[in-house]
C-alpha positions in Angstrom: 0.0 0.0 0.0 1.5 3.4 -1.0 -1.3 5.0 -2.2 -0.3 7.9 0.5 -4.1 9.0 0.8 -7.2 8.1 -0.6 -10.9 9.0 0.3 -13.5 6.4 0.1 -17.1 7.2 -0.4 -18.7 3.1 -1.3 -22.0 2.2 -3.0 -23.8 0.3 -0.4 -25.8 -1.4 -3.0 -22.7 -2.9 -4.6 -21.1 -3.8 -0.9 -20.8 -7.2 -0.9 -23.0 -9.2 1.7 -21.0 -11.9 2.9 -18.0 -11.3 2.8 -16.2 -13.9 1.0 -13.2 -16.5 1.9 -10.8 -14.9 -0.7 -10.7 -11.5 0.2 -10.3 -12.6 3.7 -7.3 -14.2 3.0 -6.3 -11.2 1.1 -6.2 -9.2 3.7 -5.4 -11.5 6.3 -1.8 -11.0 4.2 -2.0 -7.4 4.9 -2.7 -7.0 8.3 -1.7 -8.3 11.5 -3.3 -6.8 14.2 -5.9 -4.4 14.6 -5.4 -1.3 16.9 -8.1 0.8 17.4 -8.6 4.6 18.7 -11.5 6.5 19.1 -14.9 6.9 21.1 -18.2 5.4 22.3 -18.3 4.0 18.6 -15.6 2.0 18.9 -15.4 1.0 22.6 -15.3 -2.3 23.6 -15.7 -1.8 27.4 -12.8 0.1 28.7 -15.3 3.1 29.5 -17.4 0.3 31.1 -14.5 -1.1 33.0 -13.1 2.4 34.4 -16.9 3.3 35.6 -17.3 0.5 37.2 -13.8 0.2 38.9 -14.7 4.0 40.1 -18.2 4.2 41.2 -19.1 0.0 41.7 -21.6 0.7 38.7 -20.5 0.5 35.3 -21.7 2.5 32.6 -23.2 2.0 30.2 -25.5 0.1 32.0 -25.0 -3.9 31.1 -28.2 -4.8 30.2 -29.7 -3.5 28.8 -26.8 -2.7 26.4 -24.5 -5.3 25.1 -21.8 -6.4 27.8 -20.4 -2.8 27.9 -21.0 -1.6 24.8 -22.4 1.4 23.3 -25.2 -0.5 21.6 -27.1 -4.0 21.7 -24.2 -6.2 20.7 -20.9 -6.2 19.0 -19.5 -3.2 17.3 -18.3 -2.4 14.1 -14.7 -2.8 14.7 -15.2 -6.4 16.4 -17.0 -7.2 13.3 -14.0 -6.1 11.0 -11.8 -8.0 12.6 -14.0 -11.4 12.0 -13.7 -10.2 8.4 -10.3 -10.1 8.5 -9.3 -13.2 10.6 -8.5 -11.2 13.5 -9.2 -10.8 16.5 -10.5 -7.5 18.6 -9.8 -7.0 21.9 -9.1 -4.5 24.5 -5.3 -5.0 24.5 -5.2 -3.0 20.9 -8.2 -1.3 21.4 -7.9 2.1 23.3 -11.3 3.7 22.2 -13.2 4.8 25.5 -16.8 6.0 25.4 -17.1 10.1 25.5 -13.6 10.4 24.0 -12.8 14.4 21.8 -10.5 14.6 19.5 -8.3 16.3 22.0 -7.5 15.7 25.7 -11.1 16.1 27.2 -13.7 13.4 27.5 -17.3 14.1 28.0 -19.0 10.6 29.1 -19.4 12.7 32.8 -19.4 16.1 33.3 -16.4 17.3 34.6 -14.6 14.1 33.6 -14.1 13.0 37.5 -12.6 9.8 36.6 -9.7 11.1 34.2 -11.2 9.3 31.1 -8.9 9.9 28.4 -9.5 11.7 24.9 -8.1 10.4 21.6 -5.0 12.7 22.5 -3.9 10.6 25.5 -5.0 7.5 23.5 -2.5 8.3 21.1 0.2 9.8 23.4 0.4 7.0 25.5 0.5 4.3 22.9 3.2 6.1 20.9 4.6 6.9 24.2 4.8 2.4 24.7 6.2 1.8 21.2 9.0 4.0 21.9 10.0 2.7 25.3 10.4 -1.0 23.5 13.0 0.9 21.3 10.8 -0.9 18.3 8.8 0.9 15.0 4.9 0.6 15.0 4.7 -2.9 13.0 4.1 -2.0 9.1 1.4 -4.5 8.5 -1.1 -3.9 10.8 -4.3 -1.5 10.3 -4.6 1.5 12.9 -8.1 2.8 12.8 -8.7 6.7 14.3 -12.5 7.6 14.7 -13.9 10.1 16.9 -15.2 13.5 16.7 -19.1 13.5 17.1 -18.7 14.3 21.1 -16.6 17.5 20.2 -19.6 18.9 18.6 -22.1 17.6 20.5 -20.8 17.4 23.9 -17.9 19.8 24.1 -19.7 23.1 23.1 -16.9 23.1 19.9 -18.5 25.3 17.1 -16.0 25.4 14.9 -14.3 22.4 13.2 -10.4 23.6 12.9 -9.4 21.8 16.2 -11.0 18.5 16.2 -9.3 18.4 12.8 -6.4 19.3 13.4 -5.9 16.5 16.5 -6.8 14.3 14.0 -4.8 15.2 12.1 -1.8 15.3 14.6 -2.8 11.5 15.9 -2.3 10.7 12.0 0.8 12.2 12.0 1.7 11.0 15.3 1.1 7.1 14.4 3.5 8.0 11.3 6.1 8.8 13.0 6.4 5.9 15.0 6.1 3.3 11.8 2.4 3.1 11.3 1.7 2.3 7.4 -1.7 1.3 7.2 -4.2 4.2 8.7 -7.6 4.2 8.3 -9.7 7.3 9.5 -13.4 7.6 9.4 -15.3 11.3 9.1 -18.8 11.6 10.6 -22.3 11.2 9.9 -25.1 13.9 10.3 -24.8 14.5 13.7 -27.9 16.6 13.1 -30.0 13.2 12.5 -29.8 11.4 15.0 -32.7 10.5 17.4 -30.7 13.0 20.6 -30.4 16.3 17.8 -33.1 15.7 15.3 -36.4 16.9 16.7 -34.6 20.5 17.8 -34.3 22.4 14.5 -32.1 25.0 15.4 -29.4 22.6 17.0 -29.4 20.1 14.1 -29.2 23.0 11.4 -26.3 23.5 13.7 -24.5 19.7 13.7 -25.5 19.1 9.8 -23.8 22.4 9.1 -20.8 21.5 11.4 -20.8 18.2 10.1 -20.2 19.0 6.5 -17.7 22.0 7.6 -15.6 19.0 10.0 -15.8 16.3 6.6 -14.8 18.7 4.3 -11.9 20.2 6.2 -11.0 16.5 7.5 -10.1 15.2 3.5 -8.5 18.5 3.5 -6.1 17.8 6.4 -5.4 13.9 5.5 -4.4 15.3 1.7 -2.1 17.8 3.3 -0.5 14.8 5.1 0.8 12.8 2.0 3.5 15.2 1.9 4.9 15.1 5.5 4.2 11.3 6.4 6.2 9.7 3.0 5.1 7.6 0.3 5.4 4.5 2.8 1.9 5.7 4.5 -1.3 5.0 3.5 -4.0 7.0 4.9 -7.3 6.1 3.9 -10.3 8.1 5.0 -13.6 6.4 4.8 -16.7 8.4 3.6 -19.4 7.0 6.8 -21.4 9.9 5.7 -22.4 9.0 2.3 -23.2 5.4 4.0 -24.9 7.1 6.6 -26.6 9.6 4.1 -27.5 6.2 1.6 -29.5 5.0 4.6 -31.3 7.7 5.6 -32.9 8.1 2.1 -33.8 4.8 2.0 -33.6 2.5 4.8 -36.2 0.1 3.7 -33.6 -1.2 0.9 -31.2 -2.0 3.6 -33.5 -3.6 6.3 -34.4 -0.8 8.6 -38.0 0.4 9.7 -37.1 3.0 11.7 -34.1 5.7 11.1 -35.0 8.2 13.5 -36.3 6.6 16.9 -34.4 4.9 19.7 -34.8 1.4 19.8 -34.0 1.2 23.3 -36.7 3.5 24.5 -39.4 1.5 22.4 -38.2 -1.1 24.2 -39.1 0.4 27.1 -41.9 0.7 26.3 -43.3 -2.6 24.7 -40.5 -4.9 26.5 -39.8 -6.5 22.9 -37.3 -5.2 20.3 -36.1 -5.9 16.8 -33.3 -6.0 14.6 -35.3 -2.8 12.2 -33.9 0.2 14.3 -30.8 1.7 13.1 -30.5 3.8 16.6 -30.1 1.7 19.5 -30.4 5.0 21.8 -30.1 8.5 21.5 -26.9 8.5 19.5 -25.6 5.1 19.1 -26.2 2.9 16.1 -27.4 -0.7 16.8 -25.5 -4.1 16.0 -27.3 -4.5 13.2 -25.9 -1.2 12.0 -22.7 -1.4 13.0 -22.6 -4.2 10.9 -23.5 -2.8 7.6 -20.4 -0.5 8.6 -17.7 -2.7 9.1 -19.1 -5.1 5.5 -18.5 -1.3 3.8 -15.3 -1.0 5.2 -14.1 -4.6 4.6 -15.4 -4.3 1.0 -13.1 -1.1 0.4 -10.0 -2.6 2.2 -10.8 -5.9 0.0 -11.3 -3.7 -3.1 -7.9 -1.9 -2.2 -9.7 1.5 -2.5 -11.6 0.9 -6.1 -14.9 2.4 -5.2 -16.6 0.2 -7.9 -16.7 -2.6 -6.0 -18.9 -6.1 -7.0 -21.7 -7.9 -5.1 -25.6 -7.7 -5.5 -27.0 -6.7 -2.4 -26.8 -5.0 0.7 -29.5 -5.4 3.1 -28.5 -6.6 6.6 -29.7 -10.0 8.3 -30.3 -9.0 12.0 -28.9 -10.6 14.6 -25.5 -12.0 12.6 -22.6 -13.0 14.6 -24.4 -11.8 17.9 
């Protein structure tokens, strides 16, 4: 891979829906491990495990979500790794629930517990690979996702510093030997079931989430010239995905696109795999799903944006 940056915007339609034997062995040749930084979206329980060690109570609250996870079962990133033949666990993955971009995290007000932010995600993993006196290892895939809580938790109204600490934990993962970087911008954060039904704040987040995508590809095309022709930073478009959805979920399985399943299950003490919310801001597994076949289909496709299959709708409960 020397591509030095690319910007991936799939067809969902032509996203493969199983994703098949050969392109996992493909990429099983690329990558070895999977290390992951980022937020709630990513988190695999280490906001879970640092709340509970604190307070005796863990959060989020285990059930009714999925064993510590921001949603009703596995996340996208867990699902990835399947594809690929890995494995995802906390010992690579760093994301913690209410991460910025930057050094604060907004899971509790006041951040009492010292929860970290991308920042210190970064800073202390680079900080590790440096003390072993050993270079990130070339063929593994570092994945850097967060942003949504600097908009919508930490009162940022303009996008030039949440990109630019992306683009500094980019940069950062460079320098210590990182070849394989995979960064993912935002969906509407003016959509979702927490922003949608106040007008003024999701003109707001639909506004700043165009302004932080745009100035994102911006940033990662800046980087091709500092981080060498050895790097390849690929920036995934969840956006359009998002955006495909939206328009018409009924073509990829969904029924609702704007409720919380969680509260109707509140409610009528049944869910379903139709919601593509599984509370106020999180997506469910079935969701997360669709994500991480997109992303598998564009590693597998080695960034060709035509890529072949038939169909995309998902089939609920998978791998759960």
């Amino acid at each position: 891979m020397v591509n030095q940056y690319r910007h991936l915007s799939p067809n969902l339609e032509s996203v493969s829906v199983t994703p098949d034997s050969r392109g996992i062995l493909q990429l099983q040749r690329k990558f070895d491990v999977l290390y992951v930084f980022g937020d709630s979206l990513s988190d695999l329980g280490n906001a879970f495990d640092a709340t509970e060690k604190a307070t005796g109570e863990g959060s989020p609250p285990s059930p009714p979500y999925f064993q510590g996870h921001f949603s009703n079962g596995l996340v996208w990133v867990e699902y990835l790794a399947l594809f690929l033949g890995l494995t995802a666990n906390r010992s690579t993955n760093f994301a913690v629930g209410g991460a910025n971009t930057g050094s604060a995290n907004t899971m509790i007000p006041n951040n009492p517990l010292n929860l970290p932010g991308l920042q210190q995600q970064i800073d202390n993993f680079t900080a590790s690979v440096k003390e072993s006196r050993q270079d990130a290892n070339s063929p593994d895939l570092y994945i850097v996702w967060a942003g949504g809580n600097d908009y919508l938790g930490g009162d940022v109204t303009h996008p030039t510093l949440p990109i630019q600490n992306l683009s500094n934990a980019v940069s950062s993962l460079a320098k210590i030997g990182a070849r394989n970087i995979l960064v993912l911008n935002l969906p509407d954060l003016g959509l979702v079931p927490l922003t949608r039904n106040n007008p003024e704040q999701s003109i707001l987040l639909n506004e700043l989430t165009k302004a932080h995508n745009t100035g994102l590809a911006k940033a990662l095309d800046a980087l091709k010239f500092s981080c060498g022709e050895s790097v390849d930073i690929l920036l995934f478009d969840v956006n359009s995905i998002f955006s495909q959805i939206m328009n018409n979920p009924a073509k990829f399985g969904f029924t609702n696109v704007t409720d919380a399943e969680l509260d109707q299950i509140a409610q009528s003490q049944q869910g379903t795999d139709k919601f593509f919310f599984w509370d106020g801001l999180h997506p469910t597994t079935t969701s997360h799903l669709i994500l991480a076949k997109a992303v598998f289909s564009v590693l597998c496709s080695d960034g060709v944006s035509e890529l072949n299959a038939e169909e995309f709708a998902p089939v609920g409960g998978a791998f759960i």
